[in-house]
N, C-alpha and C positions, 0 to 999 in steps of 0.2 A: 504494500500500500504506500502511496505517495507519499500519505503525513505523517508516517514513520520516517520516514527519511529526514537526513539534513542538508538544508541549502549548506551547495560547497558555492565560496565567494569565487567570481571570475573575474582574472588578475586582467583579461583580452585575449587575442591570437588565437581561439578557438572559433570554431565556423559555429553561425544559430544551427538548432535543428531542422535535417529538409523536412518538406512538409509532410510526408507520408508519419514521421515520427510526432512532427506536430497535433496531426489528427489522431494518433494513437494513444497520448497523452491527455489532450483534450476530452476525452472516451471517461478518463478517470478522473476527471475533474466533475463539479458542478454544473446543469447545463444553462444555470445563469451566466457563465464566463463566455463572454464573446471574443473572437480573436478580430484584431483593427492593425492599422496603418500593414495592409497586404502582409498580415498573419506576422507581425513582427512585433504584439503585443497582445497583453491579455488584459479583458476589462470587466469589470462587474460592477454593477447598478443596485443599491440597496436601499429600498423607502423603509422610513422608519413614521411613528406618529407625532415627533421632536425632534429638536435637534440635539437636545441631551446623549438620548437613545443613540443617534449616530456617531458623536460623540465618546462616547461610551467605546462600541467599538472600534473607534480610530485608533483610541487610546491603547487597546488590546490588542491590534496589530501592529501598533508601533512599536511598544514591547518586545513583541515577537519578532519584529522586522529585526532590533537589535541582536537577538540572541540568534538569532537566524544567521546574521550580517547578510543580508539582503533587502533592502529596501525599496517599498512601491510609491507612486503617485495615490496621493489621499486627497479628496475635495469632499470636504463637509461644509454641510448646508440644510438650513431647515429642513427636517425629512428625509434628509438621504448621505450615502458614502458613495460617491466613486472611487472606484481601487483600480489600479490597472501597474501592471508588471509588464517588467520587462528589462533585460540586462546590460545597464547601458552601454559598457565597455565596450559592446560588441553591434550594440542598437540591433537585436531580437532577443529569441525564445532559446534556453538552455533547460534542461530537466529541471534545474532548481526554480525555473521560474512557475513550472508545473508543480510541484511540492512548494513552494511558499501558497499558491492559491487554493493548493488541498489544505494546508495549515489552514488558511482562512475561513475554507466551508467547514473546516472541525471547529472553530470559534464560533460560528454563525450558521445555526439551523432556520432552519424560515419557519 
């Protein structure tokens, strides 16, 4: 399982994953996670009833982004988290960027 794993940090010099591997990962992911900028990131959308609530879990992912050493795009906003991954050394998708977002669905049940 993905969120058994640990994000390994990337130093650069490694290729994204192609896309067959992309799609393969994405399978065991959330199928909230959408892939953007021509599958070279991962995003997900979460309404909350407050902004507290989203809030709340910004906080618990930031957390985790630390212990992780991977860190995503976070926009909170009345009612909602956008999250979106992706590794920038390399500007796409690495398995860890796939296990930081299974991390996230293990935070965050609907």
């Amino acid at each position: 399982m993905l969120k058994e794993k640990k994000c390994i940090p990337c130093s650069g010099g490694v290729p994204p994953l192609p896309e067959d591997e992309i799609l393969k990962f994405k399978e065991e992911i959330s199928p909230e996670w959408s892939l953007t900028h021509n599958n070279t990131r991962l995003l997900r959308k979460i309404k909350f009833k407050d902004f507290k609530e989203a809030m709340d879990l910004a906080v618990k992912i930031g957390e985790m982004a630390d212990e992780q050493w991977h860190h995503p795009e976070l926009v909170v906003g009345y009612g909602h988290l956008d999250i979106e991954v992706w590794t920038h050394k390399i500007n796409g998708l690495v398995e860890s960027d796939f296990i930081f977002a299974a991390k996230v669905d293990a935070l965050y049940k609907d």
